[in-house]
C-alpha positions in Angstrom: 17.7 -12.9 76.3 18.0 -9.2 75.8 21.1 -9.3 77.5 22.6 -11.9 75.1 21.1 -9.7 72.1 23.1 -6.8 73.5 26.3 -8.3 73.4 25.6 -9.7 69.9 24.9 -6.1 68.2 27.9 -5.0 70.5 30.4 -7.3 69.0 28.5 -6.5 65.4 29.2 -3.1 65.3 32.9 -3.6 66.7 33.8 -5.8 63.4 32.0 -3.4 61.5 33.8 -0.2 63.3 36.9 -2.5 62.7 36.1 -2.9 59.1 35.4 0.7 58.7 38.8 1.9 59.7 40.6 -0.5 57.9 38.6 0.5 54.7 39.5 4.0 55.3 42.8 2.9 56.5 43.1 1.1 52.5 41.8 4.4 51.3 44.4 6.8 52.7 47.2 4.5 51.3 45.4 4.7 47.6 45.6 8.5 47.8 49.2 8.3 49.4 50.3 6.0 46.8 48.2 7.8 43.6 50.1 11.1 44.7 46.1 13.0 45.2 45.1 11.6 40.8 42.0 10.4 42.7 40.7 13.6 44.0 42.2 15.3 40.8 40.2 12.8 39.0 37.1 13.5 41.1 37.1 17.1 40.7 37.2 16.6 37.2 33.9 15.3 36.8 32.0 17.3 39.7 33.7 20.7 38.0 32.5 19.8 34.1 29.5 21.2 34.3 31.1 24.7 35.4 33.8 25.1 32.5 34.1 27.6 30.1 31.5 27.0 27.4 31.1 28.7 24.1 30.3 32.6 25.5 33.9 32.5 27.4 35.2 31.5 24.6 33.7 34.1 22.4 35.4 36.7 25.0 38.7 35.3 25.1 38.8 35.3 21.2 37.0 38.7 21.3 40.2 39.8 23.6 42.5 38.4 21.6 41.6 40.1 18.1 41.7 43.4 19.7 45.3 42.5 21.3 46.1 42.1 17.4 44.1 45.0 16.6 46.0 47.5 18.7 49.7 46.0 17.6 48.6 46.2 14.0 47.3 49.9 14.7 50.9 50.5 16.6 52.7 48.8 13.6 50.9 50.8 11.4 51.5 53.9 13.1 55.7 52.9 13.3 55.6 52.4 9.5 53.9 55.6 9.0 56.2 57.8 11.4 59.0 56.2 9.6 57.7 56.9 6.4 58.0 60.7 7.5 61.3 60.4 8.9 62.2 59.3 5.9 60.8 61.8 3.6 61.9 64.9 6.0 65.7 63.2 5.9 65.1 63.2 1.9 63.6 66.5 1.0 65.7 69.0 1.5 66.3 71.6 -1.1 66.9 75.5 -1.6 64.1 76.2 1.1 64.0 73.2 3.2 66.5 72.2 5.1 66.3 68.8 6.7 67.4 68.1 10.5 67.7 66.1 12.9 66.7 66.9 16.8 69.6 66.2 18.9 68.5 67.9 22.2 65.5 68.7 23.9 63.5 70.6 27.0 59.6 70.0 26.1 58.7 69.5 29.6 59.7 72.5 31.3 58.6 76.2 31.2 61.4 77.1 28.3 60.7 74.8 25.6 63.2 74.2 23.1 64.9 71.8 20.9 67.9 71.8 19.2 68.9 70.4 15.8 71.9 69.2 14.2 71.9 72.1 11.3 73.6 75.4 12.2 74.9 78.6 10.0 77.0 76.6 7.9 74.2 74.8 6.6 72.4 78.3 5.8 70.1 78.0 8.7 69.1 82.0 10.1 67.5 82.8 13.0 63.9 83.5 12.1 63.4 80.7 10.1 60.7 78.3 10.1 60.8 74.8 11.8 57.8 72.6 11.1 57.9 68.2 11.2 54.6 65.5 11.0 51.9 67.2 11.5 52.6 70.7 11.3 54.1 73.8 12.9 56.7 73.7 15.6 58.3 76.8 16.2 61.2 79.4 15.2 65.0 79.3 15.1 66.4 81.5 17.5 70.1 81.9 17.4 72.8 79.4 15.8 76.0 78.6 16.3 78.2 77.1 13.1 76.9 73.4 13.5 73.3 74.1 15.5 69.9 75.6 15.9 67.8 76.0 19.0 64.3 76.6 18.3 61.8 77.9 20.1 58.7 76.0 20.4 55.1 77.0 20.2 54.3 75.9 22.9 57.1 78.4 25.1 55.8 81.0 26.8 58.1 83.4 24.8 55.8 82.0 21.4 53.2 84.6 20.1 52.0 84.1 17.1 49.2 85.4 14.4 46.9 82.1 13.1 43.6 81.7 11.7 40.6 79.5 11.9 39.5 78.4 8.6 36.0 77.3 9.4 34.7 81.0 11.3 37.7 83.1 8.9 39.1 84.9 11.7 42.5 85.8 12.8 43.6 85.0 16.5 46.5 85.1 18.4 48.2 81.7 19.4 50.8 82.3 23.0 52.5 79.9 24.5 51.8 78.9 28.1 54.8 76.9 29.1 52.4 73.2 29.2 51.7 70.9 26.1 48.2 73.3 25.1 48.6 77.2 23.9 45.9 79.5 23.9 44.6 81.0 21.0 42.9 84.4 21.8 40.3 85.2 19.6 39.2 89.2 20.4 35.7 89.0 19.4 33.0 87.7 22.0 30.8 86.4 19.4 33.2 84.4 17.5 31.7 81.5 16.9 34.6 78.5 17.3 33.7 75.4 18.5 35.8 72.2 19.5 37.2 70.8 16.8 38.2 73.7 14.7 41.1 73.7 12.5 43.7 75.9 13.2 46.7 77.3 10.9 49.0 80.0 10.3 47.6 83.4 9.5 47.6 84.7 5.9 47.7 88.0 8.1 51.2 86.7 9.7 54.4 88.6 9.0 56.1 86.1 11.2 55.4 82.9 9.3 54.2 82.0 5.7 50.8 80.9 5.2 48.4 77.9 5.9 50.8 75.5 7.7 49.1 73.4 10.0 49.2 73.6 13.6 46.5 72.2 16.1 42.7 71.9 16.5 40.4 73.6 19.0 40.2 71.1 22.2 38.5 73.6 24.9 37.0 76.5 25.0 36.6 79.4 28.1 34.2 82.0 27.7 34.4 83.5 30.9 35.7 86.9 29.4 34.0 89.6 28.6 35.6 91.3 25.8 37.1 87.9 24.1 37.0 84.2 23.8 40.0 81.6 24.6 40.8 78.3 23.5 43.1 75.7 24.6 45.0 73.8 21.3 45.9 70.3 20.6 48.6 70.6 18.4 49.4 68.4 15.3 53.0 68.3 15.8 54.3 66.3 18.7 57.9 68.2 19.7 58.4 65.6 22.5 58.8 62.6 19.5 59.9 64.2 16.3 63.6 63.5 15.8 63.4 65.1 12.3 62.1 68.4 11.2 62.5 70.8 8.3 63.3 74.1 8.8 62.0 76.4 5.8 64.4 79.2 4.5 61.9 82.2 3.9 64.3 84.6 2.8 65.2 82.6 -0.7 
């Protein structure tokens, strides 16, 4: 009898072994012929609980206002460097001389650029070459159509300037790097980051109060004086105009 029961569950589980395969059999052709939509389908709703919900989409929006934010700031920033191309290119008079920068060395130790105005246009050396933002440097020979100028921030560059906030004089040199040092020859001087610098009142070399950098560092390692490192106002690196100021009219 137990025998007989044996061979009974024996052939019952061979039509259901045989039934199994063929149902997975059926199965694989579904997901053969459905190209994988079931499983695509399937993951669908096992991953809905896991999507994005409302704080990912705060960030993505979040992102996405300052993406405009920062083209609107660059915009802004084109339309106002255009504004003072354009006002350079139209102001020139009987001291200001308008010019465009043709050539230029700004990453080396002689700094220079050169401008598209030369001795026929009345340009001397000695004069004044400032463009947006303030100060840039000196004319220092000519030909009949050019200028090269010397920047500020040349190691050949020594000039007399003055901090408005402490009123004291310094002396601004060149270094051959984007930062000159102002040398202030007073140990108590009390200058401090962010201080405005201009030209001195003092200066024989240039006219007064044109603007030139702030105070971004400051060493006080010396004894017997203070030194500063400068950010200047003036980027020589992407003016392409300037004006060059005609002192001696």
């Amino acid at each position: 009898m137990i025998g007989i029961r044996r061979i009974s569950n024996s052939r019952w589980w061979h039509k259901k072994k045989n039934w199994l395969f063929f149902a997975i059999f059926l199965f694989l052709v579904f997901v053969r012929i459905s190209k994988g939509a079931f499983y695509k389908d399937f993951y669908y709703f096992i991953s809905k609980p896991f999507w994005p919900g409302q704080f990912q989409k705060e960030i993505v929006l979040e992102s996405i206002d300052q993406e405009y934010l920062i083209k609107f700031n660059l915009l802004k920033k084109d339309n106002i460097r255009l504004r003072q191309i354009l006002s350079l290119q139209e102001s020139s008079n009987d001291k200001h001389i308008s010019a465009a920068v043709i050539s230029r060395k700004t990453g080396g130790w002689w700094r220079q650029i050169i401008l598209n105005k030369g001795s026929k246009d009345g340009v001397e050396i000695g004069n004044i070459v400032i463009g947006p933002g303030g100060l840039l440097g000196r004319v220092k020979n000519t030909s009949l159509f050019t200028s090269s100028v010397t920047l500020i921030t040349s190691p050949e560059s020594k000039l007399g300037v003055w901090v408005d906030r402490i009123q004291i004089n310094g002396l601004l040199v060149g270094l051959g790097d984007d930062y000159p040092s102002l040398i202030l020859y007073s140990k108590d001087a009390d200058i401090k980051v962010g201080d405005f610098v201009s030209s001195s009142p003092a200066s024989t070399l240039l006219p007064p109060n044109i603007p030139i950098g702030i105070v971004q560092s400051i060493d006080e390692t010396l004894k017997s004086k203070k030194t500063a490192k400068i950010l200047l106002l003036a980027k020589p690196h992407v003016i392409d105009w300037v004006q060059i100021l005609k002192l001696n009219i």
